[in-house]
N, C-alpha and C positions, 0 to 999 in steps of 0.2 A: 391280469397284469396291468399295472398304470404304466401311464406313461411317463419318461421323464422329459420337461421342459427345459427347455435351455436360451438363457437369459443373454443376450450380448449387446452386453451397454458401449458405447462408444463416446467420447466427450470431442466435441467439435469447438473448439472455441473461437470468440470472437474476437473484436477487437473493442475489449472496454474496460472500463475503472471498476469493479464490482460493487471496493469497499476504500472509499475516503471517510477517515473518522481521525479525531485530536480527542485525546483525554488529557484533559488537563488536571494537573498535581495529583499524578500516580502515586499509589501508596506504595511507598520501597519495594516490597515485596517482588513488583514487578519490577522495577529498575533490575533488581536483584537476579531476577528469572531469568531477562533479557539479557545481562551481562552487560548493561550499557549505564553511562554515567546519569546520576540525580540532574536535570536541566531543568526540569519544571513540567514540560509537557512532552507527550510520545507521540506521530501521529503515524498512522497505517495506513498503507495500498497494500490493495490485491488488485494484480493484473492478468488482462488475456490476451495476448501471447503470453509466455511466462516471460518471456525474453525482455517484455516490454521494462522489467523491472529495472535493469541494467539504463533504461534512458532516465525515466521516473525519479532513479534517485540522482543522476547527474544535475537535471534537471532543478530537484528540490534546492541540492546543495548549492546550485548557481544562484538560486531565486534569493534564498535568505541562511539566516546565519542558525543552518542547523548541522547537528550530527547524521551521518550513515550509521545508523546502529547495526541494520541486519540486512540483507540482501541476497533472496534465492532464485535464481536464475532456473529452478527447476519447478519452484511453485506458484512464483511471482509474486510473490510478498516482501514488501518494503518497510521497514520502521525507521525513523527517522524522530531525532531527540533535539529538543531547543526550546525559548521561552515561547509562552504560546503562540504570541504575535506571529514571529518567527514559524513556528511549523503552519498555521493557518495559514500566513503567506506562499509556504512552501505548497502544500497541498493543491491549494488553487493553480498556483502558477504550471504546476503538473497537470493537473486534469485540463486544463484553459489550453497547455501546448498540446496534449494528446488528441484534442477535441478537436481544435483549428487546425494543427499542420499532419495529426495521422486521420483523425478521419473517428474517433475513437468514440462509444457511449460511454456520459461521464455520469456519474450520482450525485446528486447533493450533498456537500461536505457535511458530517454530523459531528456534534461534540457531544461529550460528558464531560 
């Protein structure tokens, strides 16, 4: 008789940025997927707490002149639509306040 194994994963998370990234001039396709207006560029956070998403995007929106496209308080995932400048500004200004005033590990912003 084998035995059986039993697997119990548990996700502890922390408090960091995972994923800052801007792509710049999305092919429709995605505006399309997204449900969210042609601006020029998309940029994305994934956060831990998930909750943190809820600050991230208040945050973008105060910094520069973009959209709230998407916003999940359950996964912590952020997208945010505007011309590049704009979302690059926003992204920083997000990780730069999570970093200084929560305490938070931030990634280097990356683009396409």
């Amino acid at each position: 008789m084998s035995e059986i194994q039993r697997v119990i994963e548990e996700s502890v998370p922390g408090k960091q940025v995972t994923i800052a990234h801007v792509i710049a001039s999305p092919i429709p396709e995605v505006y399309e997927c997204l449900g969210i207006d042609e601006l020029g560029a998309i940029g994305i956070l994934t956060l831990s707490p998930f909750e943190t998403s809820i600050i991230a995007a208040d945050i973008a929106a105060k910094a520069a002149s973009v959209q709230v496209g998407f916003l999940d308080r359950f996964t912590g995932s952020v997208i945010i639509a505007g011309d590049v400048d704009s979302v690059e500004t926003a992204l920083r200004a997000v990780c730069e306040t999570l970093r200084r005033v929560l305490g938070f590990t931030v990634p280097d912003i990356t683009k396409t």
